[in-house]
C-alpha positions as CSV (number, residue, x, y, z in Angstrom):
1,X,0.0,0.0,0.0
2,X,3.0,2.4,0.7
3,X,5.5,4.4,-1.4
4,X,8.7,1.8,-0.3
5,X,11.3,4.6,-0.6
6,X,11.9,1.9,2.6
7,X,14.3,3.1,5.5
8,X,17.9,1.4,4.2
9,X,16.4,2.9,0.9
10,X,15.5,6.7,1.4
11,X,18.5,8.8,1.0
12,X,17.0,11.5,-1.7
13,X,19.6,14.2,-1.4
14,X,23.1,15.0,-0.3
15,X,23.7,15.1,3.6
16,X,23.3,18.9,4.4
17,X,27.1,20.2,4.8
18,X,26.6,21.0,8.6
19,X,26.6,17.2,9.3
20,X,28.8,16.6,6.9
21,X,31.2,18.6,8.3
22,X,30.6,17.6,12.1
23,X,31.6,13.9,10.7
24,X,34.8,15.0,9.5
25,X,35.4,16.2,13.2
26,X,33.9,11.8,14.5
27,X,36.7,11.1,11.6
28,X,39.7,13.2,13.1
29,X,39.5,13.1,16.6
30,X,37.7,10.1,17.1
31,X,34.0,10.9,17.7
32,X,34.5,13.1,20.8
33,X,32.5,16.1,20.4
34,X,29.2,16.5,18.3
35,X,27.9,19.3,20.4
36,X,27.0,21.4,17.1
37,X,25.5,18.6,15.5
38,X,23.1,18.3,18.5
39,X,23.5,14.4,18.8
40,X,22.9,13.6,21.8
41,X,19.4,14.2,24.0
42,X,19.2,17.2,25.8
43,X,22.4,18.5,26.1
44,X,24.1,15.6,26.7
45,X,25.9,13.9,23.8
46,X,26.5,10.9,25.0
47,X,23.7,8.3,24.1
48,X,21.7,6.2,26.1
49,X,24.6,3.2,26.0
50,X,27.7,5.9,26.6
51,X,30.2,5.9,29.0
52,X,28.9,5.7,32.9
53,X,28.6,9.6,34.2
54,X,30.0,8.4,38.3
55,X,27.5,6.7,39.4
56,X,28.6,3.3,39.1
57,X,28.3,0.1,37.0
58,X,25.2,-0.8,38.5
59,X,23.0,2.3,37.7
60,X,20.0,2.3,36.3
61,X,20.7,2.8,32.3
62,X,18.9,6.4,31.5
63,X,15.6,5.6,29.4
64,X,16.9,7.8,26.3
65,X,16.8,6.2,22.7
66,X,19.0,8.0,20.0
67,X,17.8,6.7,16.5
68,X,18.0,7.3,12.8
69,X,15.5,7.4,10.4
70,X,16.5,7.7,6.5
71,X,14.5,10.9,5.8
72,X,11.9,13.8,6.7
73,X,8.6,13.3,7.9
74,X,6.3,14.3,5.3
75,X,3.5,15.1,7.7
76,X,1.8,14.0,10.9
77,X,-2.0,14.3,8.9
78,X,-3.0,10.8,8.8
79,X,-5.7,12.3,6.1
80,X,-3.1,13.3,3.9
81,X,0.1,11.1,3.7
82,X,1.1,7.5,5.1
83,X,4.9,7.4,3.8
84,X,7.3,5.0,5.6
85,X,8.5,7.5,8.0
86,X,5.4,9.3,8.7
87,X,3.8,5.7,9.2
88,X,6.5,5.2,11.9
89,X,5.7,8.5,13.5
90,X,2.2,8.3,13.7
91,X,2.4,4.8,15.2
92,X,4.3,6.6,18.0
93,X,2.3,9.4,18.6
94,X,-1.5,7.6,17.9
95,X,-3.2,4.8,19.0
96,X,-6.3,3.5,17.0
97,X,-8.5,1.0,17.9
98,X,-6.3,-2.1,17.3
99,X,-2.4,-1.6,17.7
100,X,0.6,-4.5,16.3
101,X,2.1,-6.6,18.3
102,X,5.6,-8.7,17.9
103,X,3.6,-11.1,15.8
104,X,2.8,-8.5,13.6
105,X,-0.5,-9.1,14.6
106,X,-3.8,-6.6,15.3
107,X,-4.3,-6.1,19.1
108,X,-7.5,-4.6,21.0
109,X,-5.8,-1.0,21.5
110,X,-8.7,1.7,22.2
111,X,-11.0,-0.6,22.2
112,X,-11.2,-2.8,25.5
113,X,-14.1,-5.0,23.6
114,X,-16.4,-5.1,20.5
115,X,-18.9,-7.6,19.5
116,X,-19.7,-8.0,15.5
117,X,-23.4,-9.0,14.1
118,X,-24.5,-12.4,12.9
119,X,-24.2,-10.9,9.0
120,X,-20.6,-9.3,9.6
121,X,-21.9,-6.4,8.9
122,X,-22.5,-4.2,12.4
123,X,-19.1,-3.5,14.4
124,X,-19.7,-2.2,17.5
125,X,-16.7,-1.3,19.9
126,X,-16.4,-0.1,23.6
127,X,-13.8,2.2,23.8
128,X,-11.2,2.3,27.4
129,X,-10.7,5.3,29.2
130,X,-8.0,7.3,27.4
131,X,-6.9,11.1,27.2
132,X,-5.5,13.4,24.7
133,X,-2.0,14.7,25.0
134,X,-4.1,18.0,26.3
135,X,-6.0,16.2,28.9
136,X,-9.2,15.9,26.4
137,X,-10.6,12.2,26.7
138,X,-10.6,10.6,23.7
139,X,-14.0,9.5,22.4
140,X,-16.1,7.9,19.6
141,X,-16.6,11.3,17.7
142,X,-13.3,11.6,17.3
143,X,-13.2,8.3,15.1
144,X,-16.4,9.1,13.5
145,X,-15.2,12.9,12.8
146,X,-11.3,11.3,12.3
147,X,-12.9,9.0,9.1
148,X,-14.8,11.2,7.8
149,X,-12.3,13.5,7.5
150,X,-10.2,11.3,5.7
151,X,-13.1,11.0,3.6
152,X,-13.4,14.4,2.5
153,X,-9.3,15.0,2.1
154,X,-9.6,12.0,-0.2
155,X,-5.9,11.4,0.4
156,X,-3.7,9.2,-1.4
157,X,-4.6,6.0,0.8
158,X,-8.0,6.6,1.0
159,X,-8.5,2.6,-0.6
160,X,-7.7,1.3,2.6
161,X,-11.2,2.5,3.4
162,X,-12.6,0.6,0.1
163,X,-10.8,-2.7,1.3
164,X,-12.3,-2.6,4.5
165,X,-15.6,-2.1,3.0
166,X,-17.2,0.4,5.2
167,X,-20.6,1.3,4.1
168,X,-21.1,4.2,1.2
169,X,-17.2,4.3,0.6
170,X,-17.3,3.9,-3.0
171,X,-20.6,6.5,-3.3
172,X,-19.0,8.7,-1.7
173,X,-16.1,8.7,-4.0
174,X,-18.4,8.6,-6.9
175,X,-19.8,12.2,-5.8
176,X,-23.3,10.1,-5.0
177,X,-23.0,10.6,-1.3
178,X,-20.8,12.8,1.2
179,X,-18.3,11.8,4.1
180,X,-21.0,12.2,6.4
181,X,-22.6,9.3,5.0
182,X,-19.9,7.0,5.5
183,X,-20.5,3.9,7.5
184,X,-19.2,5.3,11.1
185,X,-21.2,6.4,13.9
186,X,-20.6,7.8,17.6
187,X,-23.5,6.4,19.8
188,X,-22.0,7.9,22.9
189,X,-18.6,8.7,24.3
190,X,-17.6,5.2,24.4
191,X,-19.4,3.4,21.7
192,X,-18.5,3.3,18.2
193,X,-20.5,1.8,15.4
194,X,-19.0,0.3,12.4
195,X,-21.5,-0.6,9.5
196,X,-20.1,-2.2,6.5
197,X,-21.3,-2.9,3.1
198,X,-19.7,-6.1,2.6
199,X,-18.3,-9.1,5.6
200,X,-14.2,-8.0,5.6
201,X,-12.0,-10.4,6.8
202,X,-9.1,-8.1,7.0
203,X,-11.0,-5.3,9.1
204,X,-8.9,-5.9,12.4
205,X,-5.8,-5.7,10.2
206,X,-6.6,-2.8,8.4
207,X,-7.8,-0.5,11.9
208,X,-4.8,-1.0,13.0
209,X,-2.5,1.3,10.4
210,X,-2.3,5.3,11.3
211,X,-5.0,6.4,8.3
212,X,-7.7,4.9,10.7
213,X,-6.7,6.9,14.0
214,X,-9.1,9.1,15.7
215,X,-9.2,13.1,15.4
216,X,-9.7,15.7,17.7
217,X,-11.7,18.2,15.9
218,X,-11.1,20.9,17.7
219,X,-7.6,21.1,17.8
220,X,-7.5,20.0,14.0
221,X,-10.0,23.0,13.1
222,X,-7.6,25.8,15.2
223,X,-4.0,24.0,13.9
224,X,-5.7,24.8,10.1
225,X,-3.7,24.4,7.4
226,X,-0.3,23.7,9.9
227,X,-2.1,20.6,10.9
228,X,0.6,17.8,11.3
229,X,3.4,19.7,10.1
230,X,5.1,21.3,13.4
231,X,5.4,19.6,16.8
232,X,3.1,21.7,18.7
233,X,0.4,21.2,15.5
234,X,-0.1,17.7,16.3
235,X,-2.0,16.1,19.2
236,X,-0.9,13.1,21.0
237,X,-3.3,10.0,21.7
238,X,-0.4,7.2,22.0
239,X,3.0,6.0,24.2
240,X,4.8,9.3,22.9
241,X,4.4,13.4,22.3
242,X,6.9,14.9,20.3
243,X,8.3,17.9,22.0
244,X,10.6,19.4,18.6
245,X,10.5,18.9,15.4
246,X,13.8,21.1,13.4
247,X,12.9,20.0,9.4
248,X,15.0,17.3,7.6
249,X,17.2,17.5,10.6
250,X,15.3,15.9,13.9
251,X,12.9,15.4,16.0
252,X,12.2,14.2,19.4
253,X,9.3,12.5,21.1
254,X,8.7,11.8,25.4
255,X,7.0,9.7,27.0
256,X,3.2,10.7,27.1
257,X,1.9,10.3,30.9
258,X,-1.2,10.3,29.9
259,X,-1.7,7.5,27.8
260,X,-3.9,4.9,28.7
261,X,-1.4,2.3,29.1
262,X,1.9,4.3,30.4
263,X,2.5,1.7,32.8
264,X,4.0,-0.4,30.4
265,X,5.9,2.4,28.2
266,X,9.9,2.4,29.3
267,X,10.8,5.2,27.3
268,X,11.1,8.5,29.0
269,X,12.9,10.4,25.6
270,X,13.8,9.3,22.0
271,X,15.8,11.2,19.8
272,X,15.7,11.0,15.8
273,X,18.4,11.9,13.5
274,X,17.9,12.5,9.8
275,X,20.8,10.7,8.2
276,X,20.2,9.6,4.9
277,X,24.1,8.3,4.1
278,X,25.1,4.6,5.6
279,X,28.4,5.5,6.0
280,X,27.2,8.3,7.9
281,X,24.9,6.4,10.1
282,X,27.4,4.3,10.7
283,X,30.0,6.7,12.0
284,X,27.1,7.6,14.5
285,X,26.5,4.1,15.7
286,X,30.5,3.0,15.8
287,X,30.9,6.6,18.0
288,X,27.9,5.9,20.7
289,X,26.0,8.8,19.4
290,X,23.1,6.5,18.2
291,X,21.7,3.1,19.6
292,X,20.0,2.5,16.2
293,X,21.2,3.1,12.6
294,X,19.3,2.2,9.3
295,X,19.8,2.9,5.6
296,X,22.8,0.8,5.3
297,X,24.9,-0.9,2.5
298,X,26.7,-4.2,2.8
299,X,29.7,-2.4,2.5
300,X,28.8,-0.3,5.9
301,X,28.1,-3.1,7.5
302,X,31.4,-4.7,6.8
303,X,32.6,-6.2,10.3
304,X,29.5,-6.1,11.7
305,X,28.6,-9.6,10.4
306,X,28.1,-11.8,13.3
307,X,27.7,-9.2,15.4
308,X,25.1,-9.1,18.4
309,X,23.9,-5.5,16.9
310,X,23.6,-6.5,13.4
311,X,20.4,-7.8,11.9
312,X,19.9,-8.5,8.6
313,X,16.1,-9.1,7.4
314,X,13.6,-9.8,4.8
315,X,11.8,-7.1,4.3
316,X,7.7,-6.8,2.1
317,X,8.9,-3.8,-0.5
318,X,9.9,-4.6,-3.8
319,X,10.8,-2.8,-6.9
320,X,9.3,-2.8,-10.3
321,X,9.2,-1.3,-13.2
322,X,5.8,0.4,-14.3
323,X,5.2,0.1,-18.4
324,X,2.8,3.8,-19.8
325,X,0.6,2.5,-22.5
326,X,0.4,5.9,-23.9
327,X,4.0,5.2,-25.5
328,X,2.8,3.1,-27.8
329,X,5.1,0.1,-28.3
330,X,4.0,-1.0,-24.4
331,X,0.6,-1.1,-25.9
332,X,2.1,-4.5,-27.2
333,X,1.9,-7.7,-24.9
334,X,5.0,-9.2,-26.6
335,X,7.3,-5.6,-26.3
336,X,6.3,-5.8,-22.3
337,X,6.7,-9.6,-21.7
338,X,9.7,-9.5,-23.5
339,X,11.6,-6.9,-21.4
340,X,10.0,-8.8,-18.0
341,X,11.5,-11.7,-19.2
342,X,15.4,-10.6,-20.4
343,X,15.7,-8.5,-17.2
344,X,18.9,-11.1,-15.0
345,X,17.9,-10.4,-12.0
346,X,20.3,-12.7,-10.2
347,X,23.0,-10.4,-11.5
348,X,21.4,-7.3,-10.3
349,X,20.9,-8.5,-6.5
350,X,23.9,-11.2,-6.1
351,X,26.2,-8.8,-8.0
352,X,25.5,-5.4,-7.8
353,X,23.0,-5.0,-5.3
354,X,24.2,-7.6,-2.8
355,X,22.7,-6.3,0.1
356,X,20.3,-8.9,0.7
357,X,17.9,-8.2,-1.8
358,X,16.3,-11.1,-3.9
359,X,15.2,-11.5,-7.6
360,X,11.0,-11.1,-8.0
361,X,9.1,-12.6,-11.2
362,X,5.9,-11.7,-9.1
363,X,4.2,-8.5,-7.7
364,X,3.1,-10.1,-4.2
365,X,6.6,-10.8,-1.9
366,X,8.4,-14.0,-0.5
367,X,7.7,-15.2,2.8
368,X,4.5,-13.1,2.9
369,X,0.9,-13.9,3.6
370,X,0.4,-17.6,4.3
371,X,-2.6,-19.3,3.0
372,X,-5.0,-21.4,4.8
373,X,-2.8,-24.5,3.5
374,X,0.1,-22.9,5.8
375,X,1.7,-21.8,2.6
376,X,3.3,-18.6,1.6
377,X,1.6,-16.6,-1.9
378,X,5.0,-16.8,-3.5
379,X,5.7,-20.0,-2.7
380,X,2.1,-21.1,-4.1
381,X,1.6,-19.3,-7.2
382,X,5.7,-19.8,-8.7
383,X,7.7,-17.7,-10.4
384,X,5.3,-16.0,-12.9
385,X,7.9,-13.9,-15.1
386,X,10.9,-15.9,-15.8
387,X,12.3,-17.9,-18.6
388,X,15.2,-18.2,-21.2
389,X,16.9,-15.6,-22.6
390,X,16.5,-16.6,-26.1
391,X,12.9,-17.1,-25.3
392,X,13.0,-13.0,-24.4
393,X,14.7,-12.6,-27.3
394,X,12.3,-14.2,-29.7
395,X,9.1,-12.7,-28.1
396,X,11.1,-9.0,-28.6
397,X,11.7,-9.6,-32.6
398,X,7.8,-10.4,-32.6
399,X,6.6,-7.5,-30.9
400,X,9.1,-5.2,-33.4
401,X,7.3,-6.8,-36.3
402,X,4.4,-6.5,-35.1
403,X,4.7,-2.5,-34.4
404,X,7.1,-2.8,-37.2
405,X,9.9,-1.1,-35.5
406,X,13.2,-2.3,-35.5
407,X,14.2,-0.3,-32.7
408,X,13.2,1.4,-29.6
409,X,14.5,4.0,-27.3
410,X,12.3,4.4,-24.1
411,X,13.3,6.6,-20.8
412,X,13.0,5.4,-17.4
413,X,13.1,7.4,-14.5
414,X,14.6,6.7,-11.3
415,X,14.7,8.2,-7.7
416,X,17.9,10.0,-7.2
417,X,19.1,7.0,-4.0
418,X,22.1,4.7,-4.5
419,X,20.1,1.7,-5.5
420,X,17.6,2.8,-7.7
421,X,20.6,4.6,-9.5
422,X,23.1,1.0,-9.6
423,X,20.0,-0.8,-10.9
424,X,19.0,1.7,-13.5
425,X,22.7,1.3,-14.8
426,X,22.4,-2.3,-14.5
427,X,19.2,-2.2,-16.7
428,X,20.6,-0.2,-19.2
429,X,23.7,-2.2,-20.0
430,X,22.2,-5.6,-19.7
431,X,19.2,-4.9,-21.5
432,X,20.9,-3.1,-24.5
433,X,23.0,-6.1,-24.4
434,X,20.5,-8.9,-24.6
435,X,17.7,-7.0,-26.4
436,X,19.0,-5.7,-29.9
437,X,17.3,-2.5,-30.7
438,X,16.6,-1.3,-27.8
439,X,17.9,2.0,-26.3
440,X,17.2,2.8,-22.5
441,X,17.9,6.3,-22.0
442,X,17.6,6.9,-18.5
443,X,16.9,10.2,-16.1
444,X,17.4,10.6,-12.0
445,X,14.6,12.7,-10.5
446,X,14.2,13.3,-6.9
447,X,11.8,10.9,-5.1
448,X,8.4,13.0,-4.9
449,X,9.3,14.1,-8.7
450,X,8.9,10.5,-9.6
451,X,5.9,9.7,-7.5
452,X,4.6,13.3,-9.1
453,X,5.1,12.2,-12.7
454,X,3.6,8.5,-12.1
455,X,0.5,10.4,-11.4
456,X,-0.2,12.4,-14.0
457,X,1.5,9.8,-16.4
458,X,4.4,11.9,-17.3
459,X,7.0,8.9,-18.1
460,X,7.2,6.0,-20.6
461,X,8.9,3.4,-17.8
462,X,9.4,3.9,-14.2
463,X,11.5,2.2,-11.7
464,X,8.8,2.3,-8.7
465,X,8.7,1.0,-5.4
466,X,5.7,-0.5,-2.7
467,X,5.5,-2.0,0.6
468,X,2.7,-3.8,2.4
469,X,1.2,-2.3,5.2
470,X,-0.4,-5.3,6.2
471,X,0.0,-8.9,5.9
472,X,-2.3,-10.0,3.4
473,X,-1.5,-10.3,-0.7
474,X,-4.3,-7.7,-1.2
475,X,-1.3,-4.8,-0.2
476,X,-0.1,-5.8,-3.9
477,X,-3.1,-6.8,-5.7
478,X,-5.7,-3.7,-5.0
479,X,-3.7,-1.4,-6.1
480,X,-3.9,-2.4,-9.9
481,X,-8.1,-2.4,-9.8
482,X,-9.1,-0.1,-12.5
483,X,-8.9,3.5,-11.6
484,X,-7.3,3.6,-8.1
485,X,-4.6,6.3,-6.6
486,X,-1.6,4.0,-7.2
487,X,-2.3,2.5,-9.8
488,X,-0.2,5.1,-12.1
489,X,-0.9,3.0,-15.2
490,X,-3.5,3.4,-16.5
491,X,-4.0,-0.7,-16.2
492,X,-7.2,-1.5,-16.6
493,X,-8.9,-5.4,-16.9
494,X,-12.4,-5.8,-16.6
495,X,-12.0,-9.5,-15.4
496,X,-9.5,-8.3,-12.7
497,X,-11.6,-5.7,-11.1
498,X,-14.7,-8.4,-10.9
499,X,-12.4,-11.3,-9.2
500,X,-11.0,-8.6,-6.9
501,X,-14.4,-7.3,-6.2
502,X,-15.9,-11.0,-5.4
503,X,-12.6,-11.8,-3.1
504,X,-13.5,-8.9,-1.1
505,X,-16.8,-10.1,-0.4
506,X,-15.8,-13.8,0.0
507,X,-15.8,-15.4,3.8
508,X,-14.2,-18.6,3.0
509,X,-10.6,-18.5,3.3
510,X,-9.5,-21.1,1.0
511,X,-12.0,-19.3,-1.9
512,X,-11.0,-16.7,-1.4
513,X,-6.8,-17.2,-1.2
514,X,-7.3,-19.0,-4.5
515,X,-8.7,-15.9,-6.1
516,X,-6.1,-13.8,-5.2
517,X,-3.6,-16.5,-6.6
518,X,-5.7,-15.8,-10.0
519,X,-5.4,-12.3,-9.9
520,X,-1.7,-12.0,-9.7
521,X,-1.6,-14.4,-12.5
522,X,-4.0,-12.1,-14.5
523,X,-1.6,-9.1,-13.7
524,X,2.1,-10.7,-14.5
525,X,1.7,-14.0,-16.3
526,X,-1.7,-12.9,-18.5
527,X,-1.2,-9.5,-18.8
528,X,2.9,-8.4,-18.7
529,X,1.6,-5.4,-17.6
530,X,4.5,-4.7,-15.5
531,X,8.6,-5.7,-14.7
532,X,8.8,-7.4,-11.3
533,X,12.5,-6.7,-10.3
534,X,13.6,-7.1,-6.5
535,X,12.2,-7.6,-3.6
536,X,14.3,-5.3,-0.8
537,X,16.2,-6.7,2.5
538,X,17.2,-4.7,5.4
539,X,20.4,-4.5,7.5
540,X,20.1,-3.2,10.6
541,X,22.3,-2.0,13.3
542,X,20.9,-1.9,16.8
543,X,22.6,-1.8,20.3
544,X,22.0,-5.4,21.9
545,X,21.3,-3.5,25.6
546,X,18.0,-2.1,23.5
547,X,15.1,-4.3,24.2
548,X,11.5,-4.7,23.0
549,X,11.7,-2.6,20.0
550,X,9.3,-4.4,17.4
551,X,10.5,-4.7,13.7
552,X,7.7,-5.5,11.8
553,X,7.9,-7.5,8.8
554,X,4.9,-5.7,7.4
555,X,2.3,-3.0,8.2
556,X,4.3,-0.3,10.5
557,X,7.9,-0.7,10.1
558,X,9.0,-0.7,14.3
559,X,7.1,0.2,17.4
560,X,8.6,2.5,20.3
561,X,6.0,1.6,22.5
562,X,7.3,-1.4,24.4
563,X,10.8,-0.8,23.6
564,X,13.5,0.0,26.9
565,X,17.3,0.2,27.4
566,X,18.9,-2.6,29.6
């Protein structure tokens, strides 16, 4: 459902040359003052795991977590963005009515209970006692007012409210209804009713992610148009507040002693550093200036391996490459299978990627979404993109007849980040190499250029990204239905939207796994109508005295919430 720019991913421009130059003073004299870098919490520049201050080896370790993140937070609106690091932010700062746990499962969060009608289609939860950050209890018209918000923003993840089928959704879209007639109603303070159009059997999954958090509409209505975009603009619900916010720079979050559950939140102060270089964050982690670093390389990593603070995982973002039809030669089923099928990516992850990255011939990821068979999707529905080179090569010369063309010289764009830029290379050479005629011209744009010109259609191919934001295959399949926000495609198959449309409605699990199994068929192996590429892995380094920090494998990247130093 995301934008995957993912954390070890997101470096979109050069470090600013303040930090820059305070690591050439970690370089020289060995990483012992950062005081104008303001590393460090509060002063102090010495992390949570730094040297003792006197007090002996058996004090208490100071609750303070110094991390990085890999870029800005685009905003704190859950109405109007739900990038990676806002995601992260928001999970922070928010809780909904269901939260993740370490099984990257849905738990009751907000809501102490809720009982569901014999049809599936009535959803009524009790809400816990719980406060604002500003001492305002939070209540059932702040969800109802919270949704329908979203609904009128209609922001750029407003499907998730499609998927979880609440009643009127797709009217309202349609201009046949308003927001106010979306499925959601306050019956008091503490009760919450739910009505849905169709039986969802991802509902508990899908409350869980920041776009379904509650409002406060009073303090939204005087914030204005700063809602979510300064510290003090944004109004607290979950285990944290932030308490500064300095732009593509840092920000910091305390603990909230007024959430609901702040017996079991550790952390008093965390800390968040904008680094979007892996050498970079690495000098930070080797000098005890952070306890977490992200947006690594294998080759900033080197030595770690083995190490109790280095983790290296699988992660549920992948790349691919998005085919216009309105340049004309894509309009041709051979021209699109035939570049899906040259593409080696072995060579591109083993080789030149190499940082734990794996070849994709399929748009759903590996290890992801187990069916009721206790199988994973990938696993089940095979490699739906790969054969022989010479078969590539013959499909190629068929579609040049057929458009008779004997060459063709596309552009792809590309984010302006180390990988994307190492595997557009890769594509051009190997392509040109094993597909005669063809010329792949290729251009860097900045991240939210790329995302800008998918949009309005402004490219010929595009080497995109997405990650799941919850574990089910439907993160990789709804987005292709005809006519939705990330689509970017212009696909459009009327026997795609109709299975999609029935698997949403269908309650048996089997039925309906084997459906989705079909549509991703329909999409790759029918259709070509994109490039599966990679799917992305994730190295990680992480202090082994930091305990209980969750990282997901989908939805929310990492919770804060039960997280604690040692």
């Amino acid at each position: 459902m995301a934008e995957a720019e993912t954390i070890q991913k997101t470096g979109v421009i050069k470090l600013r040359v303040r930090l820059i130059l305070c690591l050439m003073i970690v370089v020289l004299v060995g990483g012992t003052v950062l005081s104008g870098c303001n590393f460090g919490s509060s002063g102090n520049n010495s992390s949570s795991t730094g040297a003792e201050d006197g007090a002996g080896s058996d004090a208490a370790p100071k609750q303070i977590l110094n991390m990085i993140e890999g870029d800005e937070i685009s905003t704190l609106d859950v109405a109007k963005d739900m990038s990676a690091v806002s995601a992260n932010a928001m999970n922070s700062l928010f809780d909904g009515l269901f939260r993740y746990n370490d099984k990257d499962q849905p738990e009751l969060a907000l809501a102490q209970e809720y009982k569901v009608s014999e049809d599936g289609l009535t959803h009524t939860f009790i809400l816990r006692d719980a406060q604002w950050s500003n001492g305002d209890p939070v209540t059932a018209h702040d969800f109802e007012y919270g949704w329908k918000r979203v609904m009128q923003e209609k922001g750029p993840y407003i499907s998730l409210f499609e998927l979880a089928s609440l009643l009127n959704v797709n009217k309202i879209l349609d201009g046949e209804m308003k927001p106010d007639d979306l499925g959601v109603k306050a019956i008091d303070d503490k009760t919450l009713e739910v009505k849905l159009s169709v039986p969802s059997p991802m509902l508990e999954m899908l409350l869980a992610l920041p776009i379904f958090m509650p409002h406060n509409q009073k303090f939204v209505e005087q914030a204005g148009e700063k809602y979510g975009l300064e510290y003090d603009k944004v109004l607290s619900n979950g285990p944290f507040v932030m308490t500064d916010w300095k732009h593509d720079q840092s920000w910091q979050y305390k603990k909230n002693d007024r959430y609901w559950d702040a017996e079991n939140v550790k952390l008093e102060e965390i800390n968040v550093f904008v680094v979007k270089e892996g050498s970079a964050a690495v000098n930070l982690f080797d000098t005890g200036k952070v306890d977490r670093a992200v947006n690594l390389s294998p080759f900033d990593v080197t030595g770690y391996e083995g190490s109790e603070h280095f983790i290296k995982m699988a992660t549920t973002s992948n790349s691919f490459i998005r085919l216009n039809p309105d340049f004309a030669p894509f309009k041709n089923e051979n021209i699109r299978r035939a570049i899906s099928m040259a593409v080696d990516r072995e060579s591109l992850t083993s080789i030149v990627l190499n940082d734990g990255t794996i070849p994709s011939y399929g748009i759903v990821p590996a290890n992801f979404a187990i069916s009721p068979d206790n199988m994973y999707f990938r696993d089940v529905n095979g490699d739906l993109s790969k054969d022989t080179k010479e078969e590539a090569q013959a499909l190629w010369q068929k579609g040049l007849s057929e458009i008779g063309q004997t060459k063709l010289e596309p552009t792809l764009i590309f984010s302006d980040v180390d990988w994307s830029k190492k595997t557009a290379e890769f594509l051009k050479a190997q392509l040109e190499k094993d597909l005669p005629g063809l010329t792949l011209k290729l251009k860097t744009v900045p991240h939210q250029q790329r995302v800008k010109q998918e949009k309005a259609f402004e490219y010929e191919m595009s080497l995109s990204t997405w990650g799941a934001d919850y574990n089910d295959p439907t993160a990789f399949l709804d987005m292709w239905v005809t006519g939705r926000a990330a689509n970017r495609m212009k696909y459009s198959n009327p026997s795609y939207d109709e299975l999609f449309a029935k698997s949403t409605m269908e309650t048996d699990p089997k039925k309906r796994y084997d459906m989705l199994l079909e549509l991703e068929k329909i999409l790759i192996k029918e259709d070509a109508a994109l490039v599966p590429l990679i799917q992305f892995g994730n190295l990680i380094l992480k202090r082994s005295n930091v305990k209980g920090l969750i990282e997901h494998y989908s939805g929310i990247e990492y919770s804060l919430k039960w997280a604690y130093i040692e």
